[in-house]
Each structure stands twice: as structure tokens, then as C-alpha cells.
C-alpha positions in Angstrom: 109.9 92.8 100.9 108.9 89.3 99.5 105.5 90.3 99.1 106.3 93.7 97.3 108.6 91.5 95.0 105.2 89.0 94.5 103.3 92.1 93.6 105.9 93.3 90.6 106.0 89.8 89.0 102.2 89.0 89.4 100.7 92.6 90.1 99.0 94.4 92.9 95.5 92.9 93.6 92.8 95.3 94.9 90.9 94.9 97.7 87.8 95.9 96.6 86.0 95.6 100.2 88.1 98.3 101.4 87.2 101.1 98.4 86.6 104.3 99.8 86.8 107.7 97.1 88.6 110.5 98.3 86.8 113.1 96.3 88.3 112.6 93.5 89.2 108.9 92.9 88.3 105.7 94.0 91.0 104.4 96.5 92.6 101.2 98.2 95.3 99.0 99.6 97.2 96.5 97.5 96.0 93.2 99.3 99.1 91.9 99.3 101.9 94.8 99.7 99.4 97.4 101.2 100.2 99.6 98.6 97.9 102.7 98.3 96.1 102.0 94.9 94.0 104.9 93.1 91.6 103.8 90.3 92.1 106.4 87.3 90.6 105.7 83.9 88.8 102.9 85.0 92.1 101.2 85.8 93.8 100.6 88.9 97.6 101.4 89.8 100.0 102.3 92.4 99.1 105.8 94.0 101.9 108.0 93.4 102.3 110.6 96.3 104.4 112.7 94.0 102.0 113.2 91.4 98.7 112.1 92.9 98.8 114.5 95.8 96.3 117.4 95.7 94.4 119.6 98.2 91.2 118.6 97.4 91.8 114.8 98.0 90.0 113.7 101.7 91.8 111.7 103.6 90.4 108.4 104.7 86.8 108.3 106.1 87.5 106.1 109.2 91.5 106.1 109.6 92.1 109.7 108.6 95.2 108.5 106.4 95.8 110.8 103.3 97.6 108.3 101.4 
């Protein structure tokens, strides 16, 4: 919870050691929330399950998580 709140006053920070691309986008975990993150537009942002989701999106190479 405290960290979630951290994230909406200074923002999510990317872990960019942990990119993997699902087909379509580059993907990641917030460092500090673990909130999926999808980089769109060359900018990075919360993945939204609602929209976001598609067929064609792999899951994760190593833990098999789609989101």
C-alpha cells in the first residue's frame, strides 16, 4: 500500500533489467509497486489489463505470467 502511494506521488520507476517484449510491446515491473508496466509510444505506463489485453500478447518468457 505505502509503496503504491510512493509510486502516484513520485511515479512508477522501470526496471529496465527485467524488459522482456511480449510480441507486441516492451514490458516490465514497476520497481517499486511491481506494477506491470508496458512501454507504448516510446513511453512507459501502468499496463491496463482492461485495455491492454490481446491474443496475440505472449506471456512471460521464463515465469509464464500474462500480465
Amino acid at each position: 500500500m505505502i509503496k503504491s502511494l510512493f509510486c502516484m506521488v513520485t511515479g512508477h520507476r522501470v526496471n529496465r533489467n527485467r524488459v522482456w517484449h511480449d510480441g507486441r510491446n516492451f514490458r516490465t515491473k514497476c520497481t517499486q509497486c511491481r506494477e506491470p508496466m508496458i512501454r507504448e509510444l516510446g513511453e512507459w505506463r501502468r499496463f491496463d489489463l482492461e485495455s491492454d489485453a490481446d491474443e496475440t500478447r505472449q506471456p512471460h518468457p521464463h515465469t509464464g505470467e500474462a500480465a
